[in-house]
N, C-alpha and C positions, 0 to 999 in steps of 0.2 A: 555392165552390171556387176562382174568380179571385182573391180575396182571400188567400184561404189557400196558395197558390202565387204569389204575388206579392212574398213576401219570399224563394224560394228564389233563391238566386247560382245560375245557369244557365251562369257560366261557370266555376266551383270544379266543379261538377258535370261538367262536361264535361272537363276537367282530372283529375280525379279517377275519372271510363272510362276516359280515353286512360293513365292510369296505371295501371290495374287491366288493360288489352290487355298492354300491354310485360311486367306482372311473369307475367303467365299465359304469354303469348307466348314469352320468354326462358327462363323456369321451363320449359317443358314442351319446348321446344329440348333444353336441356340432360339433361331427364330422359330423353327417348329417348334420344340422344346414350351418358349412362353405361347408363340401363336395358340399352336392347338386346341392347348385346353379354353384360352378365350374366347376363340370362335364359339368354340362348346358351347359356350355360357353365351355368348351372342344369341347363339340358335334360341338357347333352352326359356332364355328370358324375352323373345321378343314374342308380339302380339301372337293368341293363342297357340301358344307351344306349352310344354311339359312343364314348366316350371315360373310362368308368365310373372317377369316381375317389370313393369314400366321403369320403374324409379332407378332398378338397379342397370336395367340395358340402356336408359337415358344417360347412366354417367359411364358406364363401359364402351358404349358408343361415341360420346364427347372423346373420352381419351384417345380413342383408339381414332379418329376422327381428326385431333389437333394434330399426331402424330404424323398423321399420313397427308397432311396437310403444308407442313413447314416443307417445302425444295431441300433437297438431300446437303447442297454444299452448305445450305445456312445450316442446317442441323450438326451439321459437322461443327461448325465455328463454335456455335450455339451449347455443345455438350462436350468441348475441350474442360473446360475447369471440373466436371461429374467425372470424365474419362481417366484426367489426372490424379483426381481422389480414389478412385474406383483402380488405375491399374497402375498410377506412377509416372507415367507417361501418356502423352496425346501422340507421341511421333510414331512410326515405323508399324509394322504390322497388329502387335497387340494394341496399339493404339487407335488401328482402327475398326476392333472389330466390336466395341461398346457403341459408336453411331452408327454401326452396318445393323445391329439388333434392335437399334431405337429405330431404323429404317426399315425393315424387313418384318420384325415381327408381327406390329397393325397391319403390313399392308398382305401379310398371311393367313392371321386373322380372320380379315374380310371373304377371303376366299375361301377358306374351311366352311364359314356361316353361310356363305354360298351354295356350298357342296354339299351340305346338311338340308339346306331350301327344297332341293333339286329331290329327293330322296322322296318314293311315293307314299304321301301320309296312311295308305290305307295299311302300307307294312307297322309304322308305328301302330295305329288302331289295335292291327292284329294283336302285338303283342301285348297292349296291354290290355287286352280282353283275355289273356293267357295270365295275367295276375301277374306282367312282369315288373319290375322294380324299373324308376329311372335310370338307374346304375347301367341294370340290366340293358334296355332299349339302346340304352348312350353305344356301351361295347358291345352288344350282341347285334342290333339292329342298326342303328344308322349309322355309325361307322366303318364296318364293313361294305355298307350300300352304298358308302359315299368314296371310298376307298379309292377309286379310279379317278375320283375329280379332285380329291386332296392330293393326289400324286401329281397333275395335271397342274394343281396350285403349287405344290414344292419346285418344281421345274420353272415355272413362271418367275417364283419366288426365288432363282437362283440364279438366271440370266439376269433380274433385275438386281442382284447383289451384286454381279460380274460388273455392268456398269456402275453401282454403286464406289465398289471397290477401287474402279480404274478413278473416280472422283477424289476417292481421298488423299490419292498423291498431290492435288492441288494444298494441303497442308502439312503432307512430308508423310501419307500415309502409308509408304511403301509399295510395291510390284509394279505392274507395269506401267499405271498410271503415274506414277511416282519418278519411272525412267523416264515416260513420254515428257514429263514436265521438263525434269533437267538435262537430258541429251536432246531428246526431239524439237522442245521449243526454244529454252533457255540455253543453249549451244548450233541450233538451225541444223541438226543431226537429220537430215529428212529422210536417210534411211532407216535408222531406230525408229521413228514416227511410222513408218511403213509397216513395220514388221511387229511393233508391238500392236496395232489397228489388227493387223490380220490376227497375231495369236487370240486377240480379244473375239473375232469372230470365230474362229474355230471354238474354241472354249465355247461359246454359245452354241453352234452348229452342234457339239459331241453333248453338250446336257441338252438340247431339244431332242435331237435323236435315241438317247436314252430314255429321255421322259416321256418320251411316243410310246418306246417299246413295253416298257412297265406298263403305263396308261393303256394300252391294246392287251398287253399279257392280263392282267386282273378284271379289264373288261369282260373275258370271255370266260374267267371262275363261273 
């Protein structure tokens, strides 16, 4: 076993985490960031909710719909020439974290509108029999209510960017997916193969476990 880790580069390895944190880290930023507020608007415009518009949850739903639709590696292929305009580059970490957001954000989205469903209508009712404002219900009432299942969605929403991430090395998108390509498979490296597998499951193990604890801490506010 010493032998056979003994040719792994421990510092490309360690290079190749700290690049897979940033593009998960940034990616998952940005995808609350747009998510959020669209779920919002998911909620607020589907059938009788606060703000019922059909027409306009028909095409916000389409979008967010094709989105979450297209398999992440084509999406990747699919949004190199946007990426390239948009950051200069398709290669290495900044270059993947433009399809990590056109991947993550629908599919955050979905689960905030979720988390809003779940939320008992008769607290809405209350407040706006208190003369509250939509504004109001949105940040005073259902998002605080929903709080523990939008956390429960970010956590989701970041295990599925970790494998996101580890995919865009199949285009040169950096970290560890990026090493598992060109040491683990394209050199038969099968101890890199080994070791970048397990960091990817740890990574997932420590954001579950965190997103328990959060999701359990606000539950019992």
């Amino acid at each position: 076993m010493k032998g056979l880790l003994s040719n792994v580069d421990w510092f490309e390895i360690g290079l190749a985490s700290w690049d897979t944190l940033v593009m998960v880290g940034m990616s998952l930023l940005f995808s609350v960031i747009i998510g959020l507020p669209v779920g919002v608007l998911l909620f607020l415009f589907g059938k009788r909710q606060l703000l019922e518009q059909p027409v306009a949850y028909a095409v916000l739903s389409f979008v967010v719909n094709v989105l979450r639709s297209v398999p992440f590696i084509i999406l990747l292929i699919v949004m190199i020439p946007f990426t390239v305009m948009l950051i200069g580059t398709s290669l290495g970490v900044a270059g993947a974290i433009p399809p990590l957001v056109a991947g993550g954000a629908p599919f955050f989205a979905r689960l905030v509108e979720t988390s809003l469903r779940e939320v008992d209508r008769g607290i809405i009712e209350a407040t706006q029999a208190m003369g509250a404002t939509v504004r109001q219900i949105v940040f005073g009432a259902l998002l605080p209510e929903a709080l523990p299942g939008i956390i429960a969605g970010i956590t989701v929403t970041a295990i599925t960017l970790v494998s996101y991430a580890a995919m865009s090395g199949v285009i040169g998108g950096g970290g560890l997916g990026d090493l598992a390509i060109r040491f683990g498979y394209q050199r038969f490296q099968t101890d890199v193969m080994v070791i970048t597998v397990a960091l990817l499951v740890i990574f997932v193990q420590v954001l579950q476990m965190i997103g328990d604890r959060l999701v359990l801490y606000f539950s019992r506010r």
